[in-house]
N, C-alpha and C positions, 0 to 999 in steps of 0.2 A: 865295672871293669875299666881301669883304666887305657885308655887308648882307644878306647869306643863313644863315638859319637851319634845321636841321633836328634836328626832334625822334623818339625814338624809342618815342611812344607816338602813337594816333589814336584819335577815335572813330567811329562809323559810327553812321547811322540810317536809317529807313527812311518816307516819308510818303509816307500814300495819299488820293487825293483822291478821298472820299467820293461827293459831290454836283457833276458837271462844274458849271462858272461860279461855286462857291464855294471861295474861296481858304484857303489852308492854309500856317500857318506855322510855319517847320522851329524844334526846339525852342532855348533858350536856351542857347549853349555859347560862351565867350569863344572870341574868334580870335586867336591872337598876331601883331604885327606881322611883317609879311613875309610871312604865311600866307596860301593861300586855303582858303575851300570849295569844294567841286568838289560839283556835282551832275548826279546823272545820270538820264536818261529810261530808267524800266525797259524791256529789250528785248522785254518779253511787252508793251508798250505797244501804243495802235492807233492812237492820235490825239496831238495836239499835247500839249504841256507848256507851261504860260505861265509866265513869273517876271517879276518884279515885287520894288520897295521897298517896299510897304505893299498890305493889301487891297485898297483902295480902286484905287488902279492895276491890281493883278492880274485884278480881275476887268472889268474896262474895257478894250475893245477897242484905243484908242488907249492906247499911254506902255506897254505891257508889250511885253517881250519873246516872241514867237512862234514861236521857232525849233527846242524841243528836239521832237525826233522820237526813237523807241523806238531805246535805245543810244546817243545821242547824249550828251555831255555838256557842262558849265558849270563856268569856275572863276571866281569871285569874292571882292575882296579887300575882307572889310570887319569891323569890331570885334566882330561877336556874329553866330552864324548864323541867330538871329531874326527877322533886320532881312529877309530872304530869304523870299517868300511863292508859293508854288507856287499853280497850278491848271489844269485839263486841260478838253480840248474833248470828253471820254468817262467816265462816272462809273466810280468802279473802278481808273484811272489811278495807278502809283505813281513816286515818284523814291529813288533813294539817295543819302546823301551822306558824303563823308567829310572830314576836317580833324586835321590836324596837334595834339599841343596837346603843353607839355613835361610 
């Protein structure tokens, strides 16, 4: 299919959110076009996972996303995995995530 790419390397990482209601962003790794990130709510989780485009969102009630629960996951398509900011409603909280890169 044209416009689909895959690659035969990835990388993985792991971010924990320290201090619930402060946000955490996942570190700098380019995304290739067509790729996403996929992150995941670790299943030893107990509370929510918030994501967010920027701190300032993530840790604000309204404009973040509220949905990941333990095991649950997220993919998102977008130029750098930075841009991607986590934070959780339980201090301690972690995600994984992985991406494609050639």
């Amino acid at each position: 299919m044209e416009g689909l790419h895959s690659f035969d390397t990835f990388i993985t990482g792991q971010v924990i959110i320290v201090a619930a209601g402060t946000a955490q962003q996942l570190p700098g790794h380019a995304v290739p076009d067509d790729v996403e990130v996929t992150v995941l709510a670790q299943p030893s989780n107990t509370g929510l996972i918030y994501v967010a485009p920027s701190k300032a969102i993530c840790e604000n009630a309204s404009g973040r996303f509220n949905g990941l629960t333990a095991g649950l996951a997220l993919a998102l398509k977008v130029t750098n995995a930075s841009s991607i900011w986590v934070n959780a409603s339980v201090s301690g909280e972690a995600i994984s995530y992985i991406v494609e890169v050639p």
